[in-house]
KEPANU-632738 format. One record per atom (N, C-alpha, C): residue in three letters; x, z, y. Coordinates in steps of 0.05 Angstrom, whole numbers. Each point is the difference from the previous one (the first is absolute). Example, Ala and Ser with C-alpha at 12.3 -4.5 7.8 and 13.67 -1.06 7.14 Angstrom:
<atoms>
 type   east     up  north
  ALA    264    156   -114
  ALA    -18      0     24
  ALA     18      0     24
  SER     -7    -14     21
  SER     16      1     24
  SER    -15     14     22
</atoms>
This chain:
<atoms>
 type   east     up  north
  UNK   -329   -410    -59
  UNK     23     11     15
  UNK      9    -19     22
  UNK      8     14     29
  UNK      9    -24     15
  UNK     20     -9     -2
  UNK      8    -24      3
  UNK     25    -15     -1
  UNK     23      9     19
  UNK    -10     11     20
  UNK     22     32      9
  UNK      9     15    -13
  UNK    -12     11    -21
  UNK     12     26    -14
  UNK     14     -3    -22
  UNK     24      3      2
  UNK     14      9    -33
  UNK    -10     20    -13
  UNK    -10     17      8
  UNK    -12     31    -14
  UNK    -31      8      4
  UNK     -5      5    -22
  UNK    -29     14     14
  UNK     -5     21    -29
  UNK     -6     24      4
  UNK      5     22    -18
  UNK    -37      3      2
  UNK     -9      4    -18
  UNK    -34      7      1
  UNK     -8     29    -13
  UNK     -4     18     10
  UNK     -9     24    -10
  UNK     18      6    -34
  UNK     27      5     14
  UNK     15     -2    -17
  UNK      8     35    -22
  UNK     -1      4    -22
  UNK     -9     25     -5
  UNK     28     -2    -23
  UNK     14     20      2
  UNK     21     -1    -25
  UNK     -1     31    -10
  UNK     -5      3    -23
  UNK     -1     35    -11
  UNK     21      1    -24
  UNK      3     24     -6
  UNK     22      5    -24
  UNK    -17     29     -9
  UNK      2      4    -20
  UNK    -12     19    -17
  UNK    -16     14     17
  UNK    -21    -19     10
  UNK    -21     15     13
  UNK     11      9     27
  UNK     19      0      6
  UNK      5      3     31
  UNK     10    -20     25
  UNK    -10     -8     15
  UNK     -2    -18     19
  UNK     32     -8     15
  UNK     11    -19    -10
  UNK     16     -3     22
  UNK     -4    -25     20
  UNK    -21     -7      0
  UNK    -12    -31     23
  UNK    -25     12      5
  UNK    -15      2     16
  UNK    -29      1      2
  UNK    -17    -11     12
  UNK     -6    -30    -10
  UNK    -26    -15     17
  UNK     14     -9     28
  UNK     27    -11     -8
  UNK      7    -11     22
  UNK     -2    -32     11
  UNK     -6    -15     25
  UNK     -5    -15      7
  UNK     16     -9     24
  UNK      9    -36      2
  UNK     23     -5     17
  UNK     10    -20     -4
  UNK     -1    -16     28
  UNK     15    -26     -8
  UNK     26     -9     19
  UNK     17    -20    -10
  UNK     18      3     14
  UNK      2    -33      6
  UNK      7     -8     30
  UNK     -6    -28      4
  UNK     32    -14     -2
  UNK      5    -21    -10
  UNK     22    -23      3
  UNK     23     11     22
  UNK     21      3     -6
  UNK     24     16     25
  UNK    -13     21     12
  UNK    -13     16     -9
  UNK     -3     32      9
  UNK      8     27    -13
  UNK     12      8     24
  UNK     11     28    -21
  UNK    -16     22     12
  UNK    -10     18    -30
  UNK    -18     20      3
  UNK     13     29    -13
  UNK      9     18     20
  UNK      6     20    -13
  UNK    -27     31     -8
  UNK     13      2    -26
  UNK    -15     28    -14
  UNK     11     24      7
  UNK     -9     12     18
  UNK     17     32      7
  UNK    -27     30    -17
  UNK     29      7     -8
  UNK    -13     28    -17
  UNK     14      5    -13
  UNK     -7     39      5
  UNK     24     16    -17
  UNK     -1     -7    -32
  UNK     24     17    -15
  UNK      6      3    -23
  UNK    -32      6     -6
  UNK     -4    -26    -25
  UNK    -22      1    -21
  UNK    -28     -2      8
  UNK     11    -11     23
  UNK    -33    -12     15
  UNK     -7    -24    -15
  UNK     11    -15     -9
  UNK    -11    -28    -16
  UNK     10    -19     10
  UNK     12     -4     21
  UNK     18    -29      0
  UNK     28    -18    -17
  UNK     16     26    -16
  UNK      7    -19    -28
  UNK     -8     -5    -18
  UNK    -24     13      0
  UNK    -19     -9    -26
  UNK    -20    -23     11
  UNK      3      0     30
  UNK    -22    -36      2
  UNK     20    -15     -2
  UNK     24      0      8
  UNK     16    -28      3
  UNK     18     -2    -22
  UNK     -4     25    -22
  UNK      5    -14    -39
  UNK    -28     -9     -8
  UNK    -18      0      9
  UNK    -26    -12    -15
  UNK     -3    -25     19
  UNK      9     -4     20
  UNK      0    -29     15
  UNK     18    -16    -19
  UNK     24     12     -8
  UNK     19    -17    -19
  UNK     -1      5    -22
  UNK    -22      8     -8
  UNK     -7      1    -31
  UNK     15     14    -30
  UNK      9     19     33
  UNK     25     21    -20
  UNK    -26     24    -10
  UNK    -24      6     12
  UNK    -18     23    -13
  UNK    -24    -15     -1
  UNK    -19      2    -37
  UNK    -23     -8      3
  UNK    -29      8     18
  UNK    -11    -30      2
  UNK    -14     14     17
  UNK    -27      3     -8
  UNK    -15     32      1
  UNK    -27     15     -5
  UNK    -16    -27      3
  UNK    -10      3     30
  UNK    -21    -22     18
  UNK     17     -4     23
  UNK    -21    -31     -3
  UNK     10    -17     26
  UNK     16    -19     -2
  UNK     13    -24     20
  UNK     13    -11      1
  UNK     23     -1      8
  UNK     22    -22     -2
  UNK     21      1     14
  UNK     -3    -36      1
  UNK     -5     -3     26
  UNK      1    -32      3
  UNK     31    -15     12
  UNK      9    -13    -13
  UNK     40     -6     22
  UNK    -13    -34      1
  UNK      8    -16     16
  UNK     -6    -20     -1
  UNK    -25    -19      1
  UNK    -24     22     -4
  UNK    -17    -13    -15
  UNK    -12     -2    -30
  UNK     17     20    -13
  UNK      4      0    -25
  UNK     -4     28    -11
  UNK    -16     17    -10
  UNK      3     18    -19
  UNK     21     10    -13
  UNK     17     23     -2
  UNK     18     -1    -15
  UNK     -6     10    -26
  UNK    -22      9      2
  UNK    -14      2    -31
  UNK     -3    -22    -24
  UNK     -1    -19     17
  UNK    -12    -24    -23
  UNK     23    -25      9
  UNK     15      5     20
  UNK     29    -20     11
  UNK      9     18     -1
  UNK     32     11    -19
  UNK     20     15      8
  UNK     17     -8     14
  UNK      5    -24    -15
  UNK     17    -21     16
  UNK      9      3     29
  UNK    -25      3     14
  UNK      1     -5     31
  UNK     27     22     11
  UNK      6     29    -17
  UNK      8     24      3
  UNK     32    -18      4
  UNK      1    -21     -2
  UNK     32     -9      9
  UNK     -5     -3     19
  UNK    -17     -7     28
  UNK      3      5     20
  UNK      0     24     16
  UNK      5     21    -16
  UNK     -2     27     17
  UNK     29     10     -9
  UNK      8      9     14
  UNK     36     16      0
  UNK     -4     29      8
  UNK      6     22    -19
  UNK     -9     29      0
  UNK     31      8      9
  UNK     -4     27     16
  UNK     26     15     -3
  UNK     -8     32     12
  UNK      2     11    -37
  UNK    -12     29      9
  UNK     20     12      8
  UNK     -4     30      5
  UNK      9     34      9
  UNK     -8     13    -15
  UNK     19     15    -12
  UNK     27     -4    -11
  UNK     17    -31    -17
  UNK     23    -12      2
  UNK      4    -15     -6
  UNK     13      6    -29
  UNK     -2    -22    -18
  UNK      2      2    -33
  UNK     15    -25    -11
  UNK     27      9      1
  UNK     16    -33    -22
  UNK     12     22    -19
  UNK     11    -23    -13
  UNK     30     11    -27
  UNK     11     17     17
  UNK     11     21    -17
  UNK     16     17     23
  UNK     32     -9    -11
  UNK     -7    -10    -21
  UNK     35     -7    -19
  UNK      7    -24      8
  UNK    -23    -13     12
  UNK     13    -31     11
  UNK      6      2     22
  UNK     19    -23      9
  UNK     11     -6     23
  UNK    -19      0     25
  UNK      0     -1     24
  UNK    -18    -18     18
  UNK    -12    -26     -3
  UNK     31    -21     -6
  UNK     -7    -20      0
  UNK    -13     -5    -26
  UNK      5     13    -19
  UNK    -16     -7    -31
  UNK    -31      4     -2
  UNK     -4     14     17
  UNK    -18     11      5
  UNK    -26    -10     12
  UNK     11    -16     17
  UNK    -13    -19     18
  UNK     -2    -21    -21
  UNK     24    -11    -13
  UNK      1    -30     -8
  UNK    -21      7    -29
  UNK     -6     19     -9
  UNK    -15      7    -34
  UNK    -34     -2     20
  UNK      0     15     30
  UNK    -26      0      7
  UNK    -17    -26     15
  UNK     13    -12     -4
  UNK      2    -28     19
  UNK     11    -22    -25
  UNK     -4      2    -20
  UNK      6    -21    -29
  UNK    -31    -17      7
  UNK    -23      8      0
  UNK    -30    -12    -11
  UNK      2    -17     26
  UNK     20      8     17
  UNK     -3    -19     24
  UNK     22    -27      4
  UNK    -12    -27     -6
  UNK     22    -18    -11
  UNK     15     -7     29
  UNK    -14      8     26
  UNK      7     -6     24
  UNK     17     12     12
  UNK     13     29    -11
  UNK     15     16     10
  UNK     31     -3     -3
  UNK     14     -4      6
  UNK     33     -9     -7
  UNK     20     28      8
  UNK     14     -5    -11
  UNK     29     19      4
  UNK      5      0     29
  UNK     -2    -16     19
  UNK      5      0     15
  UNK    -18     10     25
  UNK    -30     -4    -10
  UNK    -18     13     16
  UNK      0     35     -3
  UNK      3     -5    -33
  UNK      1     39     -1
  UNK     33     13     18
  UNK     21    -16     -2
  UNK     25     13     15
  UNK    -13     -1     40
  UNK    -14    -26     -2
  UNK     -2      2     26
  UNK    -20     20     29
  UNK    -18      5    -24
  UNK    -23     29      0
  UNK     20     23      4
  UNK     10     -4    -24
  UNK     18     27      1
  UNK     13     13     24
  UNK     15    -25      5
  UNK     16      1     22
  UNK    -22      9     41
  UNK    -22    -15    -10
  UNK    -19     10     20
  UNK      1     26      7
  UNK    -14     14    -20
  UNK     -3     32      0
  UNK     20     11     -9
  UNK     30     -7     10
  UNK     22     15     -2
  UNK      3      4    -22
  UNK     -8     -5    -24
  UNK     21      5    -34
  UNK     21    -16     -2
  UNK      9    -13     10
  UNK      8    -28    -10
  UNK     30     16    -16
  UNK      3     25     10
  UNK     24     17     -6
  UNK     -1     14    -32
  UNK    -29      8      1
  UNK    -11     13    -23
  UNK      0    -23    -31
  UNK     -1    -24      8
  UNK    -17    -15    -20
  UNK     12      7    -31
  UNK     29      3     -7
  UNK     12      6    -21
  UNK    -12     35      0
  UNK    -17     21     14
  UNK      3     23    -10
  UNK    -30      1    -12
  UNK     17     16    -19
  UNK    -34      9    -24
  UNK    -25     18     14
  UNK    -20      3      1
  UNK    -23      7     21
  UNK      8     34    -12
  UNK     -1     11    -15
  UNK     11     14      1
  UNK     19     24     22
  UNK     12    -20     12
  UNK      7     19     20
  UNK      1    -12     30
  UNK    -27    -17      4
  UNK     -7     -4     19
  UNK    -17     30     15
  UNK     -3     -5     22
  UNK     -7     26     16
  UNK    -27    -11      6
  UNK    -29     20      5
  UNK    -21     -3    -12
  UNK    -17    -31     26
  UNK     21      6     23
  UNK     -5    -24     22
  UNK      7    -26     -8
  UNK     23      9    -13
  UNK     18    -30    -17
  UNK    -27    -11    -15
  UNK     -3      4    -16
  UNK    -26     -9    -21
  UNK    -18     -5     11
  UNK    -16      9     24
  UNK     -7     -7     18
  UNK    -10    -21      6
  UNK     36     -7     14
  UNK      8    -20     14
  UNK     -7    -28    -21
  UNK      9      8    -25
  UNK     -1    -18    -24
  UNK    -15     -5     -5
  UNK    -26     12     -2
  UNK    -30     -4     -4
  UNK    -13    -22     19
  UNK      4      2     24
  UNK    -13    -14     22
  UNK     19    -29     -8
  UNK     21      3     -1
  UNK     22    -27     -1
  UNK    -16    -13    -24
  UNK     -9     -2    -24
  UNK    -13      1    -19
  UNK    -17    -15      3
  UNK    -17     19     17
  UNK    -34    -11      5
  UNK      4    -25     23
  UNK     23     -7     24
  UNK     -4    -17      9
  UNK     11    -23     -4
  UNK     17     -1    -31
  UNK     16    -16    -12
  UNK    -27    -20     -6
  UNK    -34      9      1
  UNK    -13    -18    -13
  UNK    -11    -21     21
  UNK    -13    -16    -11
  UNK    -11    -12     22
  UNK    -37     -5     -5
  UNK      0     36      3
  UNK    -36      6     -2
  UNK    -15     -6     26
  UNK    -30     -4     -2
  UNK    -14      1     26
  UNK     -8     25      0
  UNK      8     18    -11
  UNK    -16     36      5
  UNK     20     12     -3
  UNK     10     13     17
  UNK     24     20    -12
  UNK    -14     33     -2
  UNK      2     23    -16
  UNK    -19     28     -3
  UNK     32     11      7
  UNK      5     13     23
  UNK     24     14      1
  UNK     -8     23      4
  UNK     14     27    -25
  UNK     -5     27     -5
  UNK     14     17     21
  UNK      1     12     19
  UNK      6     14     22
  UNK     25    -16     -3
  UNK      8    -22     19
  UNK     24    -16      1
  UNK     20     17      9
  UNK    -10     19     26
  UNK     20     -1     20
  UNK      5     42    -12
  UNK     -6      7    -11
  UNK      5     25    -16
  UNK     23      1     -3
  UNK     11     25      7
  UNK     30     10      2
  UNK     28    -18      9
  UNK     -8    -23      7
  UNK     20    -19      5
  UNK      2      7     35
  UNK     34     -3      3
  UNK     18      5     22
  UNK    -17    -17     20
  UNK     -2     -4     27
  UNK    -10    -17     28
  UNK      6    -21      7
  UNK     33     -4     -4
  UNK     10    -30    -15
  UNK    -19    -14    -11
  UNK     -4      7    -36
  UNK     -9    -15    -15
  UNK    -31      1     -1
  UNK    -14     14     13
  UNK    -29      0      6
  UNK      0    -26     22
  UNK      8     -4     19
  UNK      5    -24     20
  UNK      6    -26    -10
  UNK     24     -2    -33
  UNK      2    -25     -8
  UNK    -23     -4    -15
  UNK    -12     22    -17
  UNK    -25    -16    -10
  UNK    -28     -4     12
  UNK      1     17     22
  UNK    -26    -12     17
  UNK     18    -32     11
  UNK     13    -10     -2
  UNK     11    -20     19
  UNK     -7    -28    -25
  UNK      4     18    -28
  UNK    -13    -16    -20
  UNK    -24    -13     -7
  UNK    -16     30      9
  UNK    -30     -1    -10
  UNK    -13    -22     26
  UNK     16     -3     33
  UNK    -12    -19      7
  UNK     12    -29      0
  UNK     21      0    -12
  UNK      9    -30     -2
  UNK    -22    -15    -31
  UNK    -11     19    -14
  UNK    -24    -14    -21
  UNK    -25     -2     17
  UNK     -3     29     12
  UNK    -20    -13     10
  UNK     -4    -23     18
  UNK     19    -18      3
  UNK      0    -18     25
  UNK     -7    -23    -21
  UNK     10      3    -32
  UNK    -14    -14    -18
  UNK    -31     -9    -15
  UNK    -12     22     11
  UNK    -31      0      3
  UNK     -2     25    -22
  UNK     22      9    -12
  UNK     -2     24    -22
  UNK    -14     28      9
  UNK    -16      9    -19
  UNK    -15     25     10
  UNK     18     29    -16
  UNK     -9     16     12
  UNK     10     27     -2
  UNK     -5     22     -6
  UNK     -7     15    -11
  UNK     -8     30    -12
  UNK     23     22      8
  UNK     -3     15     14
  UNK     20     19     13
  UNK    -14     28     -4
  UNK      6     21    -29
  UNK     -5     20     -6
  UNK     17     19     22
  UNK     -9     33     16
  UNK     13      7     14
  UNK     -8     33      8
  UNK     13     17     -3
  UNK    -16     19     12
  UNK     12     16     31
  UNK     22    -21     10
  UNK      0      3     25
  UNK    -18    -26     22
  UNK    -10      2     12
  UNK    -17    -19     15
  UNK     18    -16     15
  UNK     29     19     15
  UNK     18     -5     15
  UNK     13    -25     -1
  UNK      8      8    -22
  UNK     23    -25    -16
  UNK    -24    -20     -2
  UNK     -9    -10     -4
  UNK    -14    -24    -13
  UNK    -21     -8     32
  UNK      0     11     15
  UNK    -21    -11     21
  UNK     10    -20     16
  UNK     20     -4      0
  UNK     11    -28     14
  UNK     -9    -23    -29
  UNK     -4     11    -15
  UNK      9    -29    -18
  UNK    -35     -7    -15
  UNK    -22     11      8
  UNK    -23     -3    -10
  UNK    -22    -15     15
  UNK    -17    -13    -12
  UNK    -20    -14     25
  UNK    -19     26    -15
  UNK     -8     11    -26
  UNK    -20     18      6
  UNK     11     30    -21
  UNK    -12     21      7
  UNK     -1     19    -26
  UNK    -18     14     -7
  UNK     -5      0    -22
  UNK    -13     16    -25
  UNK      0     33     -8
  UNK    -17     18      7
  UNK     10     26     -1
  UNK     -3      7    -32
  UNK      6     15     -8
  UNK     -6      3    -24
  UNK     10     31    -10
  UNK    -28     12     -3
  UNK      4     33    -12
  UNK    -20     -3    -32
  UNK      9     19     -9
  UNK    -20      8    -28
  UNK      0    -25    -16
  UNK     15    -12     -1
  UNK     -2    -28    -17
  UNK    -28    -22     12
  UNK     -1      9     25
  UNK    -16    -22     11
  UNK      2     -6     18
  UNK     -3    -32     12
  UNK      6      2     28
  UNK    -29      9     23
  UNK     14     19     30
  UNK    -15     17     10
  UNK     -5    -17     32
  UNK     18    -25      7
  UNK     -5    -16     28
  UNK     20    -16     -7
  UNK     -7    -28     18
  UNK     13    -21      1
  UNK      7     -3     32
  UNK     24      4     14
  UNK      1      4     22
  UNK     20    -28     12
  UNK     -6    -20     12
  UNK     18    -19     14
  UNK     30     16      8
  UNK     24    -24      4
  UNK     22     12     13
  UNK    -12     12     32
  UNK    -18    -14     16
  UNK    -11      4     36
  UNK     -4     18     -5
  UNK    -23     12    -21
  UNK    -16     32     -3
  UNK     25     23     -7
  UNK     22     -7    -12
  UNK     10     10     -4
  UNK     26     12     21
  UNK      3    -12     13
  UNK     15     -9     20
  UNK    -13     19     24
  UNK    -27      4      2
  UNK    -12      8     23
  UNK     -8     23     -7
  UNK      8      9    -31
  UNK     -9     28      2
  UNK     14     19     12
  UNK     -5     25     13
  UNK      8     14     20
  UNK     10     23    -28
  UNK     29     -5     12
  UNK     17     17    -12
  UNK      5     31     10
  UNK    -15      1     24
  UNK      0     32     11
  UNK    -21     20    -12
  UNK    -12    -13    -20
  UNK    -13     19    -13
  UNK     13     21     -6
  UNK    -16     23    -11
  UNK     18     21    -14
  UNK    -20     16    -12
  UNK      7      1    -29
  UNK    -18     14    -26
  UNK     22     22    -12
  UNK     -9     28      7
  UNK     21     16    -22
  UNK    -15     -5    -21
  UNK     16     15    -21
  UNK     -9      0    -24
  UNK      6     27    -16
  UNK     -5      4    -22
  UNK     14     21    -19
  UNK      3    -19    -37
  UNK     17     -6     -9
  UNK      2     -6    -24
  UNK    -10     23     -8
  UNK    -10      0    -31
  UNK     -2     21    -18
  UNK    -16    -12    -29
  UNK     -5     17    -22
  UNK      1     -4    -18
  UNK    -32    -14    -10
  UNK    -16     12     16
  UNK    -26      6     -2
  UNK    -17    -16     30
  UNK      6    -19      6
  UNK    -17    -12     26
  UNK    -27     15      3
  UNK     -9    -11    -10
  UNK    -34      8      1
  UNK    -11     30      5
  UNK     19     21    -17
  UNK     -7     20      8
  UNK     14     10     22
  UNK     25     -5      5
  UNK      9      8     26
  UNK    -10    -13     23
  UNK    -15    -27     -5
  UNK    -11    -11     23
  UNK    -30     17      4
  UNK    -17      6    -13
  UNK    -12     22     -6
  UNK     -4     18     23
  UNK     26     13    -11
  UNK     -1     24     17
  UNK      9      3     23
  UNK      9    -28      4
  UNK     16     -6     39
  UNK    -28     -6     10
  UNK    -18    -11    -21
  UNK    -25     -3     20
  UNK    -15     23     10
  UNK     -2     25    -22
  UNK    -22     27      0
  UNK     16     10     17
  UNK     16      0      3
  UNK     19     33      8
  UNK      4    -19     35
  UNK     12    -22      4
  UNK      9     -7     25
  UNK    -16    -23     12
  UNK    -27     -8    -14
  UNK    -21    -16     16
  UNK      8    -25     12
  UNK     26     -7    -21
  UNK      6    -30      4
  UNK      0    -16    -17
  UNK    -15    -26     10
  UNK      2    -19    -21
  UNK     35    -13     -9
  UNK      1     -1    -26
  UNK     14    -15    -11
  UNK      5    -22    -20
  UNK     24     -8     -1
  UNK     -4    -31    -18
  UNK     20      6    -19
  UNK     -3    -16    -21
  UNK     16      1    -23
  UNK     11    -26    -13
  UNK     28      3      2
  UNK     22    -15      2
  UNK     20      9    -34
  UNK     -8    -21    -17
  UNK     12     14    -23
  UNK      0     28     -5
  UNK     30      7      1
  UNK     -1     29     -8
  UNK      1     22     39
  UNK     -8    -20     14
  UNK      4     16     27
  UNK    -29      0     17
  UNK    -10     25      7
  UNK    -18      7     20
  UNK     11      0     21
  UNK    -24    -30     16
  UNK      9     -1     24
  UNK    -13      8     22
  UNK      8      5     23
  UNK    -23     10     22
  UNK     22      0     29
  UNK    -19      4     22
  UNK      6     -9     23
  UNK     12     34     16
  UNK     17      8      3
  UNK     -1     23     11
  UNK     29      9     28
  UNK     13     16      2
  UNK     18     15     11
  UNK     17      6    -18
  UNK     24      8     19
  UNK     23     12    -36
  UNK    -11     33     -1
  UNK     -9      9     24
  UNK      1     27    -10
  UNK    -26      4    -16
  UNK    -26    -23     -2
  UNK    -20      7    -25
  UNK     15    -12    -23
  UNK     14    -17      3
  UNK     10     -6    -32
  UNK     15     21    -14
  UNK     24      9     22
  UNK     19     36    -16
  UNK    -30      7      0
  UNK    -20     17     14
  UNK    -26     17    -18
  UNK     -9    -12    -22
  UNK    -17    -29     -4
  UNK      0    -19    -29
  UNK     23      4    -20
  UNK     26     -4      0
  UNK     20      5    -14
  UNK      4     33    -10
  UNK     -4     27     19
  UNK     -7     20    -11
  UNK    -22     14    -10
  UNK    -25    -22      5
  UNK    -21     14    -24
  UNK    -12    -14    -17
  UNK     20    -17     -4
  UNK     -2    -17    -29
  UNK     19      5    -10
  UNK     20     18      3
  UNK     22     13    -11
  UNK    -15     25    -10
  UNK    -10     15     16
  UNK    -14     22     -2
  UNK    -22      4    -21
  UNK     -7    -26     -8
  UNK    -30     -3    -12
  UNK     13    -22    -31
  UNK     31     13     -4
  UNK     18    -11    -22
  UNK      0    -26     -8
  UNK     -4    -33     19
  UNK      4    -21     -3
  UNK     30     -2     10
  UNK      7    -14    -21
  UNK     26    -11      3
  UNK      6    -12     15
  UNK     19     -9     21
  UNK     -4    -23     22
  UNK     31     -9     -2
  UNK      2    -31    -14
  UNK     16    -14     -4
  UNK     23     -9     30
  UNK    -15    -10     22
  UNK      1      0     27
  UNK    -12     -1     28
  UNK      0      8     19
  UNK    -17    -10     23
  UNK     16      0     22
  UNK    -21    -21     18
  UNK     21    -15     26
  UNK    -28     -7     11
  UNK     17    -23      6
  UNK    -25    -29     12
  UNK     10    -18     -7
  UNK     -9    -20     -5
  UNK     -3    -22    -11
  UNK     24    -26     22
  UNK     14     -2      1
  UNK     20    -27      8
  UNK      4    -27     -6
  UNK     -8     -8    -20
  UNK     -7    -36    -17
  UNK    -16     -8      4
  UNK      6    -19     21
  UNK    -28    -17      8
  UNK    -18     -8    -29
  UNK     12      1    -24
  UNK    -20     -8    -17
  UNK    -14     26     -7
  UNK      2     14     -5
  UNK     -5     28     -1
  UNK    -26      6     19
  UNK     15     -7     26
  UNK    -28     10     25
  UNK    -20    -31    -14
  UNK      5    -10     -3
  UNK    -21    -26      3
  UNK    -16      6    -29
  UNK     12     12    -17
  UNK    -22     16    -28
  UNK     -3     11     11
  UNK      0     15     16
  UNK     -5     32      3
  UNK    -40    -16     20
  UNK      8     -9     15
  UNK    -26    -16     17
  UNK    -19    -12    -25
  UNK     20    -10    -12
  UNK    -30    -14    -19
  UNK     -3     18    -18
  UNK      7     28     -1
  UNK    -11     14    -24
  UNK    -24     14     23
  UNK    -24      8    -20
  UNK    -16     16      1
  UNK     -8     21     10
  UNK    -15      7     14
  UNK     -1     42      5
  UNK    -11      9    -29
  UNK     22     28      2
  UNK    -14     12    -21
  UNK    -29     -4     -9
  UNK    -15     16     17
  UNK    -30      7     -2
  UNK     -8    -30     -9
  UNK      2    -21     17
  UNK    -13    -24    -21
  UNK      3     -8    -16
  UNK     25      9    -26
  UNK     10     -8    -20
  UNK    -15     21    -17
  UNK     -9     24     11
  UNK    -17     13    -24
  UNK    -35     -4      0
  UNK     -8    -16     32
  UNK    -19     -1      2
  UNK    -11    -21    -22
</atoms>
C-alpha cells in the first residue's frame, strides 16, 4: 500500500442471507482527500462505509486503513470516526450524557471539549435536554458534533448535510475543511451531488450495490448540465422499456425504477398514455433535473445492450 493512502478497499464483497449489500467493490483514498459516494436509497454506500468501520462483516476482500487490515488489526478501527443516517443515542439521556457515556473509551475527551463542540453546532442550549425531544436535525447536528469530537485520520460521514437548515450545512462544511487542513481524509456519503461538490477532490457513483464510475471533481464540473433525459418511473422497467422500444423505435436506458430516453414532451404525454393504456402503472414522469441523476443517466447503458 502507498504511504499516501489511508484507505484502500480491495474487491470488497459484504452479503447477508444471501443477498448482496457491497459487491466487489474497489478504492482508495489518499492522505487529506475527501472522496464522496453519491447514490440513491439502497444503492450500497451505507453498507460500504459500515464495513470500512467494521460495523458489517465482511463476505470477500479487504479493508486496508493505514496499512493495516482490519481483519487481523482491529485496533487500527480507532482511527476511523463514523457518523451514520439516521442518527441513534439514548433517547432518555440528556445531550450532554450522551456524548460524555459515548466519548468514556476516549481518555482524551474532557467536559469541556464535549460543552465546547456543542456549543459549535449550536446545542450548547440543548445540552441538559433528553434526545428524546430533540428534532430529527438536532440529532443530526449531535451526531456530526460527536464524530468530530475525535481526533481520527478517516472520518465516514453518512449523508452529513441531510435535512439540515443552510446555516448549519455552511458551519460544518467550514469544519470538514479546517481537518482537512490537518492532513485528515474524508468519506462523504450523498445523494445530492450539489451539496457536496464544492467539498470533494473525487466521486464514486454507486448503483446496485456496486460502484458504476469514478469521476474527478474537473470531470465533474465539466459535465454539461443542459442535457435532458425524460423518463417514466414505473413498476416494471424492463417491460415498459420494452415496449417504448417496439411500439416508438427508441432506444432507451434504465435508471432504477425509471425508463429513460431522449424525446419531446408531446412524445412523452403519447409514452405516458400508452403505457397507461397497456395497464403499467406509472409512479412519475418529467425529465430528469439533478446533475447527479443526468450524470447516471450517461453512464447507464442502452437498453438493447443490456439485453444483448
Amino acid at each position: 500500500m502507498s504511504e499516501n493512502k489511508i484507505l484502500e478497499v480491495k474487491n470488497l464483497t459484504v452479503m447477508m442471507k444471501e443477498r448482496f449489500l457491497v459487491k466487489d467493490v474497489s478504492f482508495s483514498v489518499e492522505n487529506g482527500e475527501c472522496v464522496g459516494i453519491i447514490g440513491q436509497d439502497r444503492s450500497g454506500k451505507t453498507s460500504l462505509i459500515k464495513a470500512i468501520a467494521g460495523s458489517l462483516p465482511i463476505s470477500f476482500g479487504q479493508v486496508i486503513i493505514d496499512g493495516n487490515d482490519i481483519s487481523q488489526n482491529s485496533q487500527i478501527l480507532k482511527e476511523v470516526s463514523i457518523c451514520l443516517d439516521p442518527p441513534m443515542f439514548f433517547k432518555y439521556q440528556s445531550v450532554f450524557e450522551n456524548m460524555k457515556f459515548l466519548t468514556s473509551l476516549n481518555e482524551d475527551t474532557t467536559k469541556e471539549d464535549i460543552l465546547k463542540v456543542l456549543s459549535d453546532f449550536g446545542l450548547a442550549h440543548k445540552k441538559n435536554t433528553k434526545v428524546l425531544f430533540l428534532s430529527y436535525y438536532e440529532k443530526k447536528l449531535m451526531a456530526l458534533a460527536l464524530a468530530f469530537l475525535t481526533k481520527a485520520k478517516l472520518f465516514l460521514l453518512d449523508e452529513p448535510f441531510k435535512s439540515l437548515p443552510p446555516d448549519n450545512v455552511d458551519d460544518i462544511k467550514k469544519h470538514i475543511k479546517q481537518i482537512r487542513k490537518q492532513g485528515t481524509s474524508i468519506i462523504i456519503t450523498s445523494r445530492n451531488l450539489e451539496t457536496i461538490e464544492d467539498m470533494c477532490d473525487r466521486f464514486i457513483f454507486m448503483e446496485d450495490r456496486s460502484i458504476i464510475s469514478y469521476l474527478s471533481n474537473e470531470q465533474c464540473q465539466d459535465f454539461d448540465e443542459n442535457k435532458t433525459y425524460a423518463f417514466v418511473a414505473v413498476k416494471y422497467p424492463h417491460y415498459a422499456g420494452k415496449l417504448i422500444t417496439d411500439s416508438f423505435g427508441m432506444n432507451v436506458k434504465l435508471l432504477g425504477n425509471k425508463v429513460l430516453f431522449d424525446t419531446d414532451e408531446d412524445t412523452l404525454a403519447d409514452i405516458v398514455k400508452f403505457l397507461t393504456k397497456n395497464r403499467i402503472t406509472i409512479f412519475k414522469a418529467g425529465y430528469l433535473s439533478k446533475k447527479a441523476e443526468k450524470i447516471f443517466a450517461d453512464l447507464a447503458p442502452f437498453y438493447k445492450e443490456v439485453k444483448s
